[in-house]
Backbone as a ProteinNet text record, in pm:
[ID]
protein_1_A
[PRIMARY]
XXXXXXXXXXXXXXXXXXXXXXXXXXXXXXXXXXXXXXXXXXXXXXXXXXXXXXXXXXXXXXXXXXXXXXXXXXXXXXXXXXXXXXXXXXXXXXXXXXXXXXXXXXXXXXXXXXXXXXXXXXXXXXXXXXXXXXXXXXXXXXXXXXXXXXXXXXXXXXXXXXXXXXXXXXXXXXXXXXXXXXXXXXXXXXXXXXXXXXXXXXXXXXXXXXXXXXXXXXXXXXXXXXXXXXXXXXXXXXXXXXXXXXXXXXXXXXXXXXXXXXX
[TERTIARY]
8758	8902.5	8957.9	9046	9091.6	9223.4	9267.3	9393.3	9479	9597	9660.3	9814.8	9853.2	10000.6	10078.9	10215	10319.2	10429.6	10486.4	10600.6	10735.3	10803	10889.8	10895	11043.2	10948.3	11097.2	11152.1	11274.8	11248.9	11303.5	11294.4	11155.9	11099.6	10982.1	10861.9	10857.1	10764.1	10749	10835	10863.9	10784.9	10803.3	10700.8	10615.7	10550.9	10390.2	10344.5	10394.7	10350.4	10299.6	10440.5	10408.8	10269.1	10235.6	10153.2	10005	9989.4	9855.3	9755.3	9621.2	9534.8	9464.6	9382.4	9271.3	9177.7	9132.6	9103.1	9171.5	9280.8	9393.2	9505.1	9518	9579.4	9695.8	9769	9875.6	9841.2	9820.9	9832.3	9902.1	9973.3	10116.8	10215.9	10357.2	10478.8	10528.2	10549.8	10676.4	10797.5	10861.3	11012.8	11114	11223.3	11351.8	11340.5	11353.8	11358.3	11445.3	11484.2	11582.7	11505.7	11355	11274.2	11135.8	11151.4	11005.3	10960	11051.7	11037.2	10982.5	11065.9	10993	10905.6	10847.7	10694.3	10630.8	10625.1	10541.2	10536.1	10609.7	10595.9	10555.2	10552.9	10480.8	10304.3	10350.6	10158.9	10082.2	10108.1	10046.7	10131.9	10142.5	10175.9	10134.7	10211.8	10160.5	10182.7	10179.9	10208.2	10315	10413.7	10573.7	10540.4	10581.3	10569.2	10714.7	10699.9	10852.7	10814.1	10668.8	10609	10465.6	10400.6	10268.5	10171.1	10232.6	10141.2	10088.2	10182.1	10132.9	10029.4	10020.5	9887	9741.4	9694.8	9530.6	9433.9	9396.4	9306.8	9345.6	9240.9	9291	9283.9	9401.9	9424	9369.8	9293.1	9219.3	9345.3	9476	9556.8	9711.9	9776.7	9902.4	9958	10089.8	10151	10241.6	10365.2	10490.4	10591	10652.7	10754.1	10884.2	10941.4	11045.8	11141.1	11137.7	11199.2	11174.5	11253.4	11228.7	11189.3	11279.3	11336.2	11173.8	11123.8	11019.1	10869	10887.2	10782.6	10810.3	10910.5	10926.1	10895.7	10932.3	10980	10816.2	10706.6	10596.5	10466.6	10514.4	10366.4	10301.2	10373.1	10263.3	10178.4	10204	10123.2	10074.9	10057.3	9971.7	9827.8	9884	9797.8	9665.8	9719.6	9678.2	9602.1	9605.6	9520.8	9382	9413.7	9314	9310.1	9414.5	9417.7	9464.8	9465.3	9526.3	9675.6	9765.4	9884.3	9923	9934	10043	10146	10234.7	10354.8	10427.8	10527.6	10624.9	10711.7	10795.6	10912.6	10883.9	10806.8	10758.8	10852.5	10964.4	11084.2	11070.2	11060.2	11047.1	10949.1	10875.8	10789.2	10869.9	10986.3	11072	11057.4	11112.8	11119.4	10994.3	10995.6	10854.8	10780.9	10894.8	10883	10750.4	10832.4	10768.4	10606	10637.8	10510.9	10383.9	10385.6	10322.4	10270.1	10367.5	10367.3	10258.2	10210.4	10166.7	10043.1	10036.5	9905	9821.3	9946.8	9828.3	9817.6	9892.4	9797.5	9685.8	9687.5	9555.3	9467	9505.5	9358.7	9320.6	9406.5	9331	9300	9361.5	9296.4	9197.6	9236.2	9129.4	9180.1	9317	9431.3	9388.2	9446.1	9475.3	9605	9702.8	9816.1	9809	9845.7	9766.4	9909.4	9997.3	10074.9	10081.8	10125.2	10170.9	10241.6	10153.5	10267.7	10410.9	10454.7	10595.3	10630	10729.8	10799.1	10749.9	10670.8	10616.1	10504.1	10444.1	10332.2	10302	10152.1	10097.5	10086.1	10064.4	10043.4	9910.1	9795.5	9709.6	9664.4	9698.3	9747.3	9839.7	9907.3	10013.9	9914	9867.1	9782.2	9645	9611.2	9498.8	9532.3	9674.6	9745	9767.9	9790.4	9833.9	9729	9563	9450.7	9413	9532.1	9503.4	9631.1	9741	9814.1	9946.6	10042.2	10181.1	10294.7	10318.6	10479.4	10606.2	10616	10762.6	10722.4	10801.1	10786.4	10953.3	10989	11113.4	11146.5	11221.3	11187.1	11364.3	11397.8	11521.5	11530.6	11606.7	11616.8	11780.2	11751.7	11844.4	11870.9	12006.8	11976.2	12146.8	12134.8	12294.3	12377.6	12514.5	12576.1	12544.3	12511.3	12477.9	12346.2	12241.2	12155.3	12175.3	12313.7	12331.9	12447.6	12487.4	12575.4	12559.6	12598.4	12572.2	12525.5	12494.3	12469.7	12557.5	12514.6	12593.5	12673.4	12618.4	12688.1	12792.1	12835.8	12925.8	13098.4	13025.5	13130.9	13130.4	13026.8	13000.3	13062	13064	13062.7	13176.2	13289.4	13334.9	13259.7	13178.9	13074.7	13153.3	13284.2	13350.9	13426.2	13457.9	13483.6	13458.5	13336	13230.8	13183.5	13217.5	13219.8	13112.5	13029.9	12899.3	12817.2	12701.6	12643.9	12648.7	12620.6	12655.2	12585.4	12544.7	12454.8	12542.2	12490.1	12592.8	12568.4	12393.2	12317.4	12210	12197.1	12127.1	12079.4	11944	11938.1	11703.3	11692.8	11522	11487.4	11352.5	11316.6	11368.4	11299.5	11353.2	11519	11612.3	11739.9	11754	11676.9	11727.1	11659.4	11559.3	11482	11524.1	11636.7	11692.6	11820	11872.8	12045.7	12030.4	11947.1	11911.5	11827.8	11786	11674	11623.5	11698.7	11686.9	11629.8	11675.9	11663.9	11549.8	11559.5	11500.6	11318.7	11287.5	11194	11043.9	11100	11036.8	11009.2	11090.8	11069.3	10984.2	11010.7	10906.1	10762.8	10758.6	10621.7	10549.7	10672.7	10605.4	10619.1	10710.5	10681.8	10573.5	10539.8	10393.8	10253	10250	10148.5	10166.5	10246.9	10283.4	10273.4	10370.5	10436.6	10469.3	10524.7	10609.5	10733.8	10779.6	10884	11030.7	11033.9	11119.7	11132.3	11030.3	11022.7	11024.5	11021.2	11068.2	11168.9	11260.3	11390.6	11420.5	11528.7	11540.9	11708.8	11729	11845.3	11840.4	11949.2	12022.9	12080.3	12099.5	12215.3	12226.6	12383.9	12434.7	12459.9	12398.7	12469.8	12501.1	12586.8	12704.8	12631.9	12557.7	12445.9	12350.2	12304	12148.6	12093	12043.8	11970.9	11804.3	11720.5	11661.7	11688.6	11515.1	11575.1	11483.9	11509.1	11447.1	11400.4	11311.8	11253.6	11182.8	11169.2	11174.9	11084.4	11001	10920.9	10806.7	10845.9	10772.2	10739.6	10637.4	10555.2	10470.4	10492.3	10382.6	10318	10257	10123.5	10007.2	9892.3	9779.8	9727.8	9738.9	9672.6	9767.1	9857.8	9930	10064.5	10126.9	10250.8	10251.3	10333.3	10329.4	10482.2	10491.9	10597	10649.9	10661.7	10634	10779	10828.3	10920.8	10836	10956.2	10862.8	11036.2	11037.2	11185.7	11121.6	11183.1	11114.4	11234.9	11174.2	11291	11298.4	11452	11405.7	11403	11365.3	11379.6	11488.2	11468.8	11565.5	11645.7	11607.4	11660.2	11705.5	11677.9	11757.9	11663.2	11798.4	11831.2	11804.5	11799.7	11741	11638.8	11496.4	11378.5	11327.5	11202.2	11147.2	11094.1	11026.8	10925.8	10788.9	10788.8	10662.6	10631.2	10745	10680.7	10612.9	10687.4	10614.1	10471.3	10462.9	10349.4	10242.6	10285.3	10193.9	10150.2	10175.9	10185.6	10065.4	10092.4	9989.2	9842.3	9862.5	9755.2	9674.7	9749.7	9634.3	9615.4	9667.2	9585.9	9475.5	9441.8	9301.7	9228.6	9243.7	9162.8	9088.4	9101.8	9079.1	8940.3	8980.7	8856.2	8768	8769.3	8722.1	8685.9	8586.5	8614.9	8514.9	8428.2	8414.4	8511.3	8635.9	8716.3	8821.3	8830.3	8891.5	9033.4	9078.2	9217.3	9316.6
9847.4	9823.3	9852.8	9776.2	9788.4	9841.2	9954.4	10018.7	9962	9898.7	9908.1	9988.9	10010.5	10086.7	10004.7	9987	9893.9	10004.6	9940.6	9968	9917.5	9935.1	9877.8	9864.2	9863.3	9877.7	9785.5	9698.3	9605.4	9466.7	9347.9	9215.7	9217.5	9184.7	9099	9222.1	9314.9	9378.7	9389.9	9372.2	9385.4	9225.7	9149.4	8983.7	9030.3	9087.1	9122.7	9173.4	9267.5	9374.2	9295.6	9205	9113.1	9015.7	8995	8863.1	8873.8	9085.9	9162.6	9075.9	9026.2	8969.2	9062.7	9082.2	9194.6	9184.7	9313.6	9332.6	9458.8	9442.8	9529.6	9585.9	9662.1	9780.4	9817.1	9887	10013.4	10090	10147.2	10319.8	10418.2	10324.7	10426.5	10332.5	10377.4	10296.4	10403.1	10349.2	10428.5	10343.7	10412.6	10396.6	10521.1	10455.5	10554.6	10667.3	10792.7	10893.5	10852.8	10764.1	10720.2	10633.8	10587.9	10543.3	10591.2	10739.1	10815	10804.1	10836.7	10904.5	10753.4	10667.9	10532	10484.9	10499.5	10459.5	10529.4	10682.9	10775.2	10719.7	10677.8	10676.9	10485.1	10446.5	10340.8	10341.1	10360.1	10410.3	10463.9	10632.6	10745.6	10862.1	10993.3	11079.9	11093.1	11156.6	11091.7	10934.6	10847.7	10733.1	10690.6	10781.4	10737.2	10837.1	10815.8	10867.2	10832.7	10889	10890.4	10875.6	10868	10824.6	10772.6	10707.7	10651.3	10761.1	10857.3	10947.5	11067.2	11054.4	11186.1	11102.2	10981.8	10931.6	11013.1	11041.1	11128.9	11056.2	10936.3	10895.4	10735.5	10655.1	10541.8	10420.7	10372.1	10228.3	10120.2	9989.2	9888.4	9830.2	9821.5	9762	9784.3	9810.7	9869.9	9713	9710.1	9584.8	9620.7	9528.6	9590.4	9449.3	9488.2	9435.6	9480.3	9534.8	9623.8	9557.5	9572.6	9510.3	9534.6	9514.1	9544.1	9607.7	9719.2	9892.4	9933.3	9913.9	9952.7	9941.8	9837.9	9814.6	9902.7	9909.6	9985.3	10153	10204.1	10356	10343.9	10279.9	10334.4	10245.4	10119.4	10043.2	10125.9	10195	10243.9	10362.9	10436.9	10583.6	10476.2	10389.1	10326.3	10277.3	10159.7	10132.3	10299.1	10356.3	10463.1	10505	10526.2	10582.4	10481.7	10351.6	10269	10162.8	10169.4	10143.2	9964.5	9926.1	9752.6	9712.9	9692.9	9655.9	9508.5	9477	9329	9345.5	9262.5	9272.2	9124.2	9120.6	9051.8	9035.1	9137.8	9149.3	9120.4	8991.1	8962.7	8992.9	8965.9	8968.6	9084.3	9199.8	9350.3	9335.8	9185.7	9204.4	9108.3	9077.6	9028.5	9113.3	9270.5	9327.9	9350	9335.1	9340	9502.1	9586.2	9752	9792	9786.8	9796.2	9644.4	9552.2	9474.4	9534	9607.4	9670.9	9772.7	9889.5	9989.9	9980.3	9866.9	9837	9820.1	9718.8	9693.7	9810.3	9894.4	10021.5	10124.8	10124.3	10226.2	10167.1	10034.2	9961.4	9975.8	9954.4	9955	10126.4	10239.9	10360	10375.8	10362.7	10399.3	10323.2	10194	10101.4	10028.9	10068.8	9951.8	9802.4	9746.1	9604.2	9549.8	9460.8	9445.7	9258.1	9232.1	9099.3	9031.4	8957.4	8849.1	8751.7	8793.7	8668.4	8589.3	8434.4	8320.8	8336.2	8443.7	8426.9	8300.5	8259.4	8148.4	7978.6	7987	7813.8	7839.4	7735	7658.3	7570	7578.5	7502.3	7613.7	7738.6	7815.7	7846.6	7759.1	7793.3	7647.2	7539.3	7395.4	7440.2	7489.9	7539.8	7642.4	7733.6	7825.8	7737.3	7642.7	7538.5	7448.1	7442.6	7341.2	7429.3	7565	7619.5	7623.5	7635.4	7636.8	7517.3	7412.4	7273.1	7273.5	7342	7352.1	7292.5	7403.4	7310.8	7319.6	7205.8	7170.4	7202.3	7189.2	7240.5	7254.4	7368.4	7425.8	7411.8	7345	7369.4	7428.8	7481.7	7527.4	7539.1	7449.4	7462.6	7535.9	7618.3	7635.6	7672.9	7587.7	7529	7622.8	7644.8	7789.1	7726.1	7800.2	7811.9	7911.1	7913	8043.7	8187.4	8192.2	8326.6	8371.3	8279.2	8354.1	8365.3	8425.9	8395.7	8516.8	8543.8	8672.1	8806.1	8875.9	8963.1	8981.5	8882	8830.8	8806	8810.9	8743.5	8585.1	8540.1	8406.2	8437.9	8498.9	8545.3	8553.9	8565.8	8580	8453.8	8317.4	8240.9	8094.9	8149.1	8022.7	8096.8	8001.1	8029.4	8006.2	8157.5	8079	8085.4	8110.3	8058	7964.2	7877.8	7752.5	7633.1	7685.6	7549.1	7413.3	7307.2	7171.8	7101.9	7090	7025.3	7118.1	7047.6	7124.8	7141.7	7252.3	7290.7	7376.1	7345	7404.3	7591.1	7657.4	7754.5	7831.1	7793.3	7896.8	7811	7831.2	7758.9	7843.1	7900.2	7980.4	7918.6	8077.2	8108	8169.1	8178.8	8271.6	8420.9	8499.6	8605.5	8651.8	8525.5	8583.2	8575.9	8454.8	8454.1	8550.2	8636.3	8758.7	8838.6	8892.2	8954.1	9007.5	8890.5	8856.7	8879.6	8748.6	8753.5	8784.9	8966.6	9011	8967.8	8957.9	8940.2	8800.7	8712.1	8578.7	8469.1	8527.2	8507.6	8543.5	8567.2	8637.2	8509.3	8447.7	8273.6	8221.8	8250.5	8231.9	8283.9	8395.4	8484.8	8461.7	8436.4	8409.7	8247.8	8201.4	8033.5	8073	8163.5	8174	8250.1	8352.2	8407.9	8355.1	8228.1	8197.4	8074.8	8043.6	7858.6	7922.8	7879.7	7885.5	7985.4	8117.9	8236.5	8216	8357.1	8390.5	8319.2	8321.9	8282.3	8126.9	8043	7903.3	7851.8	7910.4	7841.5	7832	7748.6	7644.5	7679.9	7738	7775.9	7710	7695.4	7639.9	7665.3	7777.2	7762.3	7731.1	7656.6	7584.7	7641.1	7644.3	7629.9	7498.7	7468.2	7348	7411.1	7380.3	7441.4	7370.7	7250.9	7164	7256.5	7277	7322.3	7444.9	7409.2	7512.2	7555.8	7522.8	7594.7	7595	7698.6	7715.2	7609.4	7550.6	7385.2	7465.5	7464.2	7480.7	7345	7328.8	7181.6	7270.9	7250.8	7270.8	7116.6	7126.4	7028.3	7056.9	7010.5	7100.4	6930.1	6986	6870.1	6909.1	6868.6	6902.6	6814.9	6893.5	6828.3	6755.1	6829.6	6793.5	6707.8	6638.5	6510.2	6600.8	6561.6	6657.9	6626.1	6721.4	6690.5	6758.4	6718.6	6758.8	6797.2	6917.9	7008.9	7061.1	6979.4	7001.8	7065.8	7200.4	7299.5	7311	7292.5	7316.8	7443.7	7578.3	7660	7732.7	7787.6	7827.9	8000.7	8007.4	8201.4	8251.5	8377	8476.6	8469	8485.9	8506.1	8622.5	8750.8	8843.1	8847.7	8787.6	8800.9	8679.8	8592.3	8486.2	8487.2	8605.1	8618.7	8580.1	8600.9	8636.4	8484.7	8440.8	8316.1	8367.3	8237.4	8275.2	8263.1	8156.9	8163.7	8283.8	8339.5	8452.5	8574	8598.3	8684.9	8682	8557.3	8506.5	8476.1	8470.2	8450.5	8652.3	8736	8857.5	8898	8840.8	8838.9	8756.1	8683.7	8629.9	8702	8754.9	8901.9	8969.6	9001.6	9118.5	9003.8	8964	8802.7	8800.5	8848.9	8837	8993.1	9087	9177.8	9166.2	9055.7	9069.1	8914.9	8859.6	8730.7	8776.7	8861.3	8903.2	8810.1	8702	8561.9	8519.9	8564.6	8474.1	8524.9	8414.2	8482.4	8517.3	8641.8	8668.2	8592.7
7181.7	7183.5	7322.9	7369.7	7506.5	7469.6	7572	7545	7679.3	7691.1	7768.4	7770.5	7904.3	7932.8	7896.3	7832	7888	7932.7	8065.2	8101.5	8067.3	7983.2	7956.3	7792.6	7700.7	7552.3	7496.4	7598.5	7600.9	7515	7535	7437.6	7472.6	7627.8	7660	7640.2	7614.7	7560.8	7446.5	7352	7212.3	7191.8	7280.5	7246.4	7228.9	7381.2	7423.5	7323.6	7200.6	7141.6	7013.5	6964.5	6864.9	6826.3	6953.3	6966.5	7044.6	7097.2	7132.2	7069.3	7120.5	7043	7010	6876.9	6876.4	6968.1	6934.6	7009.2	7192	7164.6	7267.4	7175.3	7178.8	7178.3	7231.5	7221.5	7304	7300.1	7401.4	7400.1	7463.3	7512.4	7611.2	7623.8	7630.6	7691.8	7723.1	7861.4	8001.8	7951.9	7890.9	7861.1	7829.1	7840.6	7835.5	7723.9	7741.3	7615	7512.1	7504.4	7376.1	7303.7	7334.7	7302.9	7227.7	7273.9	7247.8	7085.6	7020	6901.9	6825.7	6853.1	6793.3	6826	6982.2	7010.5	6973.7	6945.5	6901.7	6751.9	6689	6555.8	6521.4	6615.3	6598.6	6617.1	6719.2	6789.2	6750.4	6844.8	6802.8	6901.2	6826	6876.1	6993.2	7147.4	7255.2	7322.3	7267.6	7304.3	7414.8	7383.6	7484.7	7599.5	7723.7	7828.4	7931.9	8002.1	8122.2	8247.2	8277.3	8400.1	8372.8	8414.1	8456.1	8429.9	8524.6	8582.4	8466.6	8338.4	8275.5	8175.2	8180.5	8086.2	8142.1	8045.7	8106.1	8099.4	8077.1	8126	8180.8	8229.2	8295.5	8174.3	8174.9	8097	8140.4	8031.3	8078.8	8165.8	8095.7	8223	8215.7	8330.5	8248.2	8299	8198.6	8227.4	8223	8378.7	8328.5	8312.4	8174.5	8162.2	8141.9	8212.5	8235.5	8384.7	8466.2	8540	8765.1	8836	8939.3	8961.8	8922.5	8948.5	8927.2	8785	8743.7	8837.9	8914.5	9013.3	9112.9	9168.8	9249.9	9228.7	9127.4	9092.8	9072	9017.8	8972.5	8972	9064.6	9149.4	9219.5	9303.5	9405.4	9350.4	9260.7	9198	9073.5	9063.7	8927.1	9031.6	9141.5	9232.8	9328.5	9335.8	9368.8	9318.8	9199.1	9079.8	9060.2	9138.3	9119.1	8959.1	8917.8	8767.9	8818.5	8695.2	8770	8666.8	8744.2	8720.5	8704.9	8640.3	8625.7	8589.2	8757.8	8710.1	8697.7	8571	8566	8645.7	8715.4	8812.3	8893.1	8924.5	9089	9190.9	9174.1	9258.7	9315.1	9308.3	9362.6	9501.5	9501.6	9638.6	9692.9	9696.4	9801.8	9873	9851.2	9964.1	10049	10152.9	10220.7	10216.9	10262.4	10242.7	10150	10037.3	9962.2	9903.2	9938.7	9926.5	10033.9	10125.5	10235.3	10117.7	10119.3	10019.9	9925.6	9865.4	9750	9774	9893.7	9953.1	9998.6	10027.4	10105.9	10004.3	9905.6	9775.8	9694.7	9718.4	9638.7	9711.5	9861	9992.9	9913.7	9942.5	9936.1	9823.3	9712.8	9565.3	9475.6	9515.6	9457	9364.5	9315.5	9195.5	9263.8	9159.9	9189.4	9105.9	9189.5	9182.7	9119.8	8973.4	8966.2	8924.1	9005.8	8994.1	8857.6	8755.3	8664.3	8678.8	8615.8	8630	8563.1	8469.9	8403.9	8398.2	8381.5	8328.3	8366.7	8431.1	8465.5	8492.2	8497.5	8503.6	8640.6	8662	8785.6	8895.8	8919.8	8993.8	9074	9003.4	9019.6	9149.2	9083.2	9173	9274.1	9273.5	9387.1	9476.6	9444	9548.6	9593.5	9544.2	9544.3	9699.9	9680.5	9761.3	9887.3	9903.8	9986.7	10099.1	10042.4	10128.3	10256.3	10153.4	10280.5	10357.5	10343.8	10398.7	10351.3	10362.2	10227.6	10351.4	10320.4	10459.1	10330.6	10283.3	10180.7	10000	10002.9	9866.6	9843.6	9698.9	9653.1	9515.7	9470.6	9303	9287.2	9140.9	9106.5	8962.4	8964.9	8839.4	8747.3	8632.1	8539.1	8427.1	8377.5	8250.6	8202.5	8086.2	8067.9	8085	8075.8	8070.4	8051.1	7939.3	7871.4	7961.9	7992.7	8080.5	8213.1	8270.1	8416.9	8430.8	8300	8268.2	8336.7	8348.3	8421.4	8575.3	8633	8766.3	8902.7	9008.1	9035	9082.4	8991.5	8919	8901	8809.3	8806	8924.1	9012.4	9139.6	9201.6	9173.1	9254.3	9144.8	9002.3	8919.7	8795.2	8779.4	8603.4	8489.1	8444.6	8312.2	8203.1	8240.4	8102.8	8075.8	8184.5	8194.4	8208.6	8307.9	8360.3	8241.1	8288	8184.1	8227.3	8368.7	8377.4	8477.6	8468.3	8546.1	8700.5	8759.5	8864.7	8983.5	9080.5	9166.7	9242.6	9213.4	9246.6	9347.2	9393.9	9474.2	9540.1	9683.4	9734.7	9850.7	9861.3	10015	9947.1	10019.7	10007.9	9891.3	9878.7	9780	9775.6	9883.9	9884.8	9859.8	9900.4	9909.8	9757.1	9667.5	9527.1	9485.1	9501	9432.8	9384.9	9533.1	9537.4	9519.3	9511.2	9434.6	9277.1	9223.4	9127.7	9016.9	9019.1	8972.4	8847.7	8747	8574.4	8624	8661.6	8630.3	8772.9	8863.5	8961.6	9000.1	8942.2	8932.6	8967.5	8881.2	8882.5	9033.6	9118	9242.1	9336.2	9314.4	9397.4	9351	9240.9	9195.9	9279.1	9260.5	9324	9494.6	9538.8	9673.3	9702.1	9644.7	9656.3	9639.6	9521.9	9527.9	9653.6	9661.6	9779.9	9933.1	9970.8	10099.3	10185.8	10086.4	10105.1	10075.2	10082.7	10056.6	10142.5	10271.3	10361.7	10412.2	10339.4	10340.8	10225.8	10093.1	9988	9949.3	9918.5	9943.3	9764.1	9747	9581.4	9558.6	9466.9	9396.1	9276.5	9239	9082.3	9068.4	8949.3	8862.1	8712.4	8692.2	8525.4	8492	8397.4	8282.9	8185.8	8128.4	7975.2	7853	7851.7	7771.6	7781.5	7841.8	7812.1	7741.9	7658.5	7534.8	7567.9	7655.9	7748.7	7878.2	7919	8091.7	8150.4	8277.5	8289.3	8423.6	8481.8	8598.2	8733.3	8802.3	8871.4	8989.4	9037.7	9148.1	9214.5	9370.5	9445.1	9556.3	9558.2	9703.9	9736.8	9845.7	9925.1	10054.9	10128.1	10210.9	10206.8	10279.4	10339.2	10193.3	10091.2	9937.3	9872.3	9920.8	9861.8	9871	9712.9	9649.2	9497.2	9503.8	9317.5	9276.3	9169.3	9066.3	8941.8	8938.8	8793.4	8702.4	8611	8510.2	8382.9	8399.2	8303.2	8180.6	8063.9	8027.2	7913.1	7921	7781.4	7728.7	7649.4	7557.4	7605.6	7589.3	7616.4	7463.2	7539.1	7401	7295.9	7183.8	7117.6	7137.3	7202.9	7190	7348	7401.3	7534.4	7619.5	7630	7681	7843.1	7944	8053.7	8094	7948.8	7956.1	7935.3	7960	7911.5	7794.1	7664.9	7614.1	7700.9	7756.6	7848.4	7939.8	7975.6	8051.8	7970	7881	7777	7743	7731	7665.6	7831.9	7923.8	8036.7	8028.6	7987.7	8002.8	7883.1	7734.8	7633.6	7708.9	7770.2	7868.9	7929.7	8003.5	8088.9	7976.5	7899	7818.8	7747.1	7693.2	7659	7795.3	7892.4	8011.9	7975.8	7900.9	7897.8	7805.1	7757.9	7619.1	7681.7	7791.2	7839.2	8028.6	8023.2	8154.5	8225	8163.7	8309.7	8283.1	8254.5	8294.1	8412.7	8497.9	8641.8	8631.1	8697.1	8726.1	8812.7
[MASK]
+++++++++++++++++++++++++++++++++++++++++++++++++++++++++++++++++++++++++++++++++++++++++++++++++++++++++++++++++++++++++++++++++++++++++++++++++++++++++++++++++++++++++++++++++++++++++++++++++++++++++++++++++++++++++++++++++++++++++++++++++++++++++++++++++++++++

């Protein structure tokens, strides 16, 4: 049985947890003390934790689905430990600081830091493409109101008025990473595996129609170009989250029990 960490014990872990293949396990969640008593009593006594660090022995893999903050406050002492992390919140390696940071507790401890596709598809064609050389990476992405709430959209768009759809944000990856943590996240991932961060060309939009989130990525280069419409549904429990990303997250843990199979 493979035991993994989760960080985070929110909508998109509450997927991950649902849909564990046998074979994997929980055996710890780093979450909020307003949380303990129910992971303990789900799990096992022991189970809930408030840092990484008080788990006693090493997890086949901790995964976090929790958010930026979470990469930040506890990538680098997971990497350290040599343990292997996947994270969801790609966005947290906008900042370069800390993407350095990360690299150099894996160089000394021996972790490994493993990038999920979250919310789209073709990542693997996209890093395929990057080896022959990619002249432009673009990625748009489409949502409705309610998933743009709390943001700052907010300051840039009326989501309570808006009647069609509407481009509201237009810069790089990194600047959307970082503006837009909950929802942005998608980017950093396609700028990490493509082009980078500071040459991928991002655009959000609200439409007031749309009942999923529609994603649009095109890259072209030495290996032709191509063009990838991904439309998925979010969570039911929070409309921020993809289902696909969730489920790209139940993925690595199936890599756990399929190990020719590559990361």
């Amino acid at each position: 049985m493979k035991k993994i960490m989760l960080i985070g014990y929110g909508a998109m872990a509450q997927a991950v947890i649902e849909r564990l293949p046998q074979g994997v396990s929980v055996g710890w969640v780093v979450a909020h003390p307003r949380h303990h008593d129910a992971i303990n009593a789900r799990f096992s006594p022991g189970a809930a934790l408030s840092d990484p660090q008080q788990c006693p022995v090493a997890p086949d893999l901790v995964l976090e689905c929790a958010s930026q903050q979470a990469v930040r406050e506890y990538g680098a002492a997971v990497l350290a430990r040599g343990w292997t992390m996947a994270v969801i919140s790609t966005g947290a390696l906008a900042d370069s600081e800390l993407q350095q940071a990360l690299k150099r507790s894996a160089q000394q401890g021996g972790g490994r830091l493993v990038v999920l596709s979250g919310a789209v598809a073709g990542m693997d064609g996209l890093a395929s493409a990057r080896e022959g050389g990619l002249d432009s990476v673009t990625y748009q992405s489409c949502k409705g109101p309610a998933s743009w709430r709390g943001s700052p959209a907010e300051q840039l768009v009326d989501l309570d008025t808006v009647r069609k759809a509407q481009i509201f944000f237009e810069g790089t990856a990194r600047e959307a990473a970082r503006l837009f943590p909950a929802n942005a996240n998608v980017a950093a991932t396609i700028a990490l595996m493509g082009i980078g961060l500071d040459d991928t060309r991002v655009q959000l939009k609200v439409d007031p129609d749309a009942r999923r989130n529609t994603h649009v990525i095109h890259a072209s280069g030495g290996f032709g170009e191509f063009h990838i419409e991904l439309c998925g549904n979010p969570l039911a429990a929070n409309p921020k989250t993809s289902t696909l990303a969730a489920l790209s997250a139940v993925q690595a843990c199936r890599h756990l029990l399929n190990q020719d199979y590559a990361w």
